[in-house]
C-alpha positions in Angstrom: -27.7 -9.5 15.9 -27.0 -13.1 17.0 -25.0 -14.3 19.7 -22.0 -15.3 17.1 -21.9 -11.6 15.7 -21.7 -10.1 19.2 -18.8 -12.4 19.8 -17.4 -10.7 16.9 -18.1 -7.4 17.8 -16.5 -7.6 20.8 -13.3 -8.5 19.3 -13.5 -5.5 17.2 -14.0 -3.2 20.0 -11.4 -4.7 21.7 -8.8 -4.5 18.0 -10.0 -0.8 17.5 -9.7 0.3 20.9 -13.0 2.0 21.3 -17.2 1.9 20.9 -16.7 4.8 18.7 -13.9 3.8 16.1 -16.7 0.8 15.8 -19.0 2.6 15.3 -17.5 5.0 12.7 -16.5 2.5 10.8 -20.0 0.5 10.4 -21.6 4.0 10.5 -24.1 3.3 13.6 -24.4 4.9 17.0 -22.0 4.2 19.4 -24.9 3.3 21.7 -25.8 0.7 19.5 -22.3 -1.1 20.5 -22.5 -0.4 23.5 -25.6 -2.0 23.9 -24.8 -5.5 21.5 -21.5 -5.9 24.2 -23.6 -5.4 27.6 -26.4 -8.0 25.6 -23.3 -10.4 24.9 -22.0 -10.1 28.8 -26.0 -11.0 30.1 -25.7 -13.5 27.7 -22.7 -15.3 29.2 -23.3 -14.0 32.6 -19.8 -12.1 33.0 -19.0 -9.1 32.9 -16.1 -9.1 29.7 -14.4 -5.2 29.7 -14.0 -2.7 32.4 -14.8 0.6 31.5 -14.0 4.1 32.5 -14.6 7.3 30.4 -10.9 7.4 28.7 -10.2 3.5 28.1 -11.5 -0.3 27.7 -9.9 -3.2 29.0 -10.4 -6.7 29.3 -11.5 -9.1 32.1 -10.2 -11.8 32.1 -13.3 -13.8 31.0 -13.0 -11.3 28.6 -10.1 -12.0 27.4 -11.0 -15.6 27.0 -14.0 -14.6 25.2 -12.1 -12.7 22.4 -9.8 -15.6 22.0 -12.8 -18.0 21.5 -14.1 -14.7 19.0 -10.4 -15.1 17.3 -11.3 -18.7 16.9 -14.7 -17.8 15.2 -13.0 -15.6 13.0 -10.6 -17.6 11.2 -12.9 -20.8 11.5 -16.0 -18.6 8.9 -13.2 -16.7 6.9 -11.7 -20.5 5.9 -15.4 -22.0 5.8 -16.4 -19.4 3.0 -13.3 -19.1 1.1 -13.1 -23.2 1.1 -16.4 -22.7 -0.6 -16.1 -20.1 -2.7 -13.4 -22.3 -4.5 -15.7 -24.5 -5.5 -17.8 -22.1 -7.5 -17.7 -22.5 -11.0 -17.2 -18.4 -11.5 -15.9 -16.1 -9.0 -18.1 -14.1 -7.1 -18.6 -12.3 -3.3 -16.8 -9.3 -2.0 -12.6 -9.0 -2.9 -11.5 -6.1 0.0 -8.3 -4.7 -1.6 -6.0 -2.1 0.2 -3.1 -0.4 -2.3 -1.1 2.7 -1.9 -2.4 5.5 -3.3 -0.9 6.2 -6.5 -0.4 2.4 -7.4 -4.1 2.1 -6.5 -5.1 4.9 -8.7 -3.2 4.0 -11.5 -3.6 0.5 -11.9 -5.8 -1.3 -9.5 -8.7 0.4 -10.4 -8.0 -0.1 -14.0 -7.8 -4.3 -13.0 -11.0 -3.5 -11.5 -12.5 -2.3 -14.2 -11.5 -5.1 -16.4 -12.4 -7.7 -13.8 -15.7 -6.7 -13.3 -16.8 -6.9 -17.0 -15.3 -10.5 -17.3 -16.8 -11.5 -13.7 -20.1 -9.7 -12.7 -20.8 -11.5 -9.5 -17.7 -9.9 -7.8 -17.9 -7.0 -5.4 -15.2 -4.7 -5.2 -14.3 -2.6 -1.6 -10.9 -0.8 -2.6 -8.6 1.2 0.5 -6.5 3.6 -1.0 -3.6 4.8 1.5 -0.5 5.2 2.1 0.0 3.9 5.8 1.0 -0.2 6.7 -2.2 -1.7 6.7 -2.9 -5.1 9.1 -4.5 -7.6 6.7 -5.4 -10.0 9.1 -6.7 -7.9 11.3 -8.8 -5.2 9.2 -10.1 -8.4 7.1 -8.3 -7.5 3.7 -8.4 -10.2 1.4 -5.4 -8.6 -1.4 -3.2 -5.9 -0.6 -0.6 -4.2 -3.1 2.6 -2.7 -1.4 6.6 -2.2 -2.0 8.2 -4.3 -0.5 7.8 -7.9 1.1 5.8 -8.0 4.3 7.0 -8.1 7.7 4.5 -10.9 8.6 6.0 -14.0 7.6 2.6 -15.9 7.5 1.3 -14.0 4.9 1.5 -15.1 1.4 3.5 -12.7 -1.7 3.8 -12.4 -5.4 6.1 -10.5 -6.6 4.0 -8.0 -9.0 7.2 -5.6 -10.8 10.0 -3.3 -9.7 10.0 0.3 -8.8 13.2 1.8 -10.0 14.3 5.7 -8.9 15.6 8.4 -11.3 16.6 11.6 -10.7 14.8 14.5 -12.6 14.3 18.4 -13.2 12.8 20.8 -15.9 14.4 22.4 -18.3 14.1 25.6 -17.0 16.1 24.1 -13.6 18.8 23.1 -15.7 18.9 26.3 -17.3 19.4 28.1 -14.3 21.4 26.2 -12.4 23.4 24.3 -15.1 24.5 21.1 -15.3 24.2 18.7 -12.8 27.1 16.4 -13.1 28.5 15.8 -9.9 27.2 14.4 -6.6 28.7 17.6 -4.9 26.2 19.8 -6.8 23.3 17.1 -7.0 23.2 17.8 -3.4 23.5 21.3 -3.2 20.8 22.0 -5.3 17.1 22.4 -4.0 14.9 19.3 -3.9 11.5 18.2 -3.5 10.7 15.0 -1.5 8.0 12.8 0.1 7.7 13.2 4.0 5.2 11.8 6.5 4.6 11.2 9.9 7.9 8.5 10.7 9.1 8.8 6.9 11.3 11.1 5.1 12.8 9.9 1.7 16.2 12.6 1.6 18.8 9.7 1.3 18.8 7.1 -1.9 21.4 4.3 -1.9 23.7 3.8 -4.7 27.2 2.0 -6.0 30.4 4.1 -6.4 32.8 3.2 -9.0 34.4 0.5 -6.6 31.0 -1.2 -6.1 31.0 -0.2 -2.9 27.5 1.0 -0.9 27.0 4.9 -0.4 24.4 7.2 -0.3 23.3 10.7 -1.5 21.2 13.3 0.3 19.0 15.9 -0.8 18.5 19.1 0.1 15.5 19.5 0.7 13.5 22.8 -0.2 9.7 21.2 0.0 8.4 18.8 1.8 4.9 17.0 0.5 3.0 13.4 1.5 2.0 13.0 -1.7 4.1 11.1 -4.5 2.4 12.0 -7.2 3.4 15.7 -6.6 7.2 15.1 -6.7 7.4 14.8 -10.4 5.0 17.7 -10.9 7.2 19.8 -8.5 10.4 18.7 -10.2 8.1 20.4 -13.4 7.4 23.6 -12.0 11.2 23.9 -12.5 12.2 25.0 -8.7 13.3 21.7 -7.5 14.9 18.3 -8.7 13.3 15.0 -7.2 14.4 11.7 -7.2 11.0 9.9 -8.1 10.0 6.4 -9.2 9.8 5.1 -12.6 6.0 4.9 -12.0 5.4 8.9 -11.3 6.4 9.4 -14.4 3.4 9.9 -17.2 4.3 12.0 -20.0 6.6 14.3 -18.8 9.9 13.2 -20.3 8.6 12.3 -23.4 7.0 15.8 -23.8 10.3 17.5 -22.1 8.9 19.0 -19.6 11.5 16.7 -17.1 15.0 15.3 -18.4 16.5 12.8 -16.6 20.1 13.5 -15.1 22.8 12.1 -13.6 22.1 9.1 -15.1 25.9 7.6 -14.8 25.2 7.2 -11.0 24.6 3.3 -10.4 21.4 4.1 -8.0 19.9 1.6 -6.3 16.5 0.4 -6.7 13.0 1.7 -4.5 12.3 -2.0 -4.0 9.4 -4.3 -5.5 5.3 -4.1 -5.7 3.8 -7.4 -4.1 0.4 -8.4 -3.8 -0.1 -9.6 -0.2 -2.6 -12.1 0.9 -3.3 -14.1 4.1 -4.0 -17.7 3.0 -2.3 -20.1 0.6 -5.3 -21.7 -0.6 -7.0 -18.1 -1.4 -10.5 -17.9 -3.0 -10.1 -18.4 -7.5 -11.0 -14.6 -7.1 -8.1 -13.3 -5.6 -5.9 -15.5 -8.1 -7.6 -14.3 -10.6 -7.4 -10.7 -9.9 -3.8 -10.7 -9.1 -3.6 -12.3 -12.6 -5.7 -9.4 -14.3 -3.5 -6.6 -12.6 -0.2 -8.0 -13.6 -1.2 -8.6 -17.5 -2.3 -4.5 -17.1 1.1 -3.8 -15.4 3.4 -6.1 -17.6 4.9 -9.5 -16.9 8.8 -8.7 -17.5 9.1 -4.6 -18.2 6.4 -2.8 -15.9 4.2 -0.7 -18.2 5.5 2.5 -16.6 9.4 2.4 -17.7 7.5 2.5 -21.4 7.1 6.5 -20.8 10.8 6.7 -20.2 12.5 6.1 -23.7 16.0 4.2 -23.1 15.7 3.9 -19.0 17.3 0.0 -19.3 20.2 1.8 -20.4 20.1 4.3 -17.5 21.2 4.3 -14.0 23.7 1.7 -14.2 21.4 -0.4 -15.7 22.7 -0.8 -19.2 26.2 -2.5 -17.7 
């Protein structure tokens, strides 16, 4: 390791917090990072982080050593994506973090089809559901609802995640209809919850186009979206879910989509995120492949809801 990638490792250490989160994620020994940052310090001749057995922190040479390190950083990421622009075909390594269920669906599929037409390209993909720092963890596309907090990072709107409200057959059966918001809300639901999220209240319009909301009453609790539609078909629960849960399950009638009047409001918007304006052809390019897999005007997943436009408010 040369004196550059120490420089760099340090300013990883210092972003994860720890030799050991370092080293998980390149899979050495923490000993081995240990031993590149006490190298880097005889190198410069300071010491750069104080240590105890619970925590790191900086000097203040070592401070100024991980904003030089910062420096470093952005000056090789723009060297090699300047370059890589002037290949005639895409190649190197595209990192891509998604949410899970978008990921699963639909990047992978992009991937698949991008790789056959470019061969030279690398693929890393991140699949989870948490906020991820692009920058920082050295993403080069990321696919999220939503735009991004962080203003200096570039968006493209990729389609839009619309909510429904479903149950089985056998739900309505037992419970009857579900025509009211009184009884929507009495009834037992199913709904995604994680740590600092729980999705119990949806917007929508009343008849006066004023803003209200609804809220669930939640029976089960799960951190995985793509078990709110199945747990709306076990026929114990509702679930408000997205358009893009949905596979078959209405068009076979195992779900039936109710309340349908109710002028609900949108889940938001899938963007692919990136951090530089002038990104490599590669990441163009991919974001191009996705979006002619997800659909340009009508995202591909409405198609396995037959008359959704006219649903929800939507057909006004």
């Amino acid at each position: 390791m040369d004196f550059s990638s120490r420089l760099l490792l340090l300013l990883e250490v210092v972003e994860l917090g720890s030799f050991t989160k370092v080293s998980e994620q390149k899979n050495v020994d923490r000993s081995v990072i240990s031993k590149q940052i006490r190298r880097l310090e005889e190198e410069l001749g300071v010491r750069l982080l104080n240590r105890t057995t619970r925590s790191l922190s900086l000097t203040a040479a070592g401070n100024e050593m991980v904003n030089q390190a910062k420096s470093l950083r952005s000056l090789l990421s723009d060297t090699h994506r300047l370059a890589q622009n002037y290949h005639e075909e895409p190649r190197g390594v595209l990192r891509i973090t998604s949410s899970t269920m978008f990921g699963r669906q639909y990047v992978q599929d992009a991937i698949s089809v991008f790789q056959k037409q470019y061969p030279d390209v690398e693929f890393e993909l991140r699949l989870e559901d948490r906020m991820v720092d692009m920058v920082q963890e050295g993403f080069d596309i990321g696919f999220r609802i939503g735009r991004p907090k962080n203003s200096s990072l570039i968006t493209r709107k990729i389609a839009r995640s619309r909510l429904l409200i479903v149950a089985a057959p056998a739900f309505l059966e037992k419970h009857g209809e579900v025509n009211s918001l009184e009884k929507l809300e009495s009834l037992p639901a199913t709904i995604y919850a994680a740590p600092g999220l729980l999705f119990d209240k949806f917007g929508y319009q009343d008849e006066q186009g004023k803003q209200q909301h609804f809220q669930l009453n939640v029976a089960y609790k799960v951190n995985d979206v793509e078990m709110l539609a199945r747990s709306a078909a076990g026929g114990n629960t509702l679930a408000v879910v997205t358009a893009q849960m949905v596979q078959d399950e209405i068009k076979q009638g195992k779900l039936v989509p109710i309340m349908t009047h109710l002028n609900i409001d949108d889940f938001g918007t899938f963007y692919a995120v990136y951090p530089h304006r002038d990104a490599p052809i590669k990441t163009k390019l991919f974001i191009d492949t996705l979006k002619s897999i997800v659909g340009e005007e009508t995202p591909i997943w409405e198609k396995n809801i037959p008359n959704f436009d006219k649903m929800y408010g939507r057909g006004k």
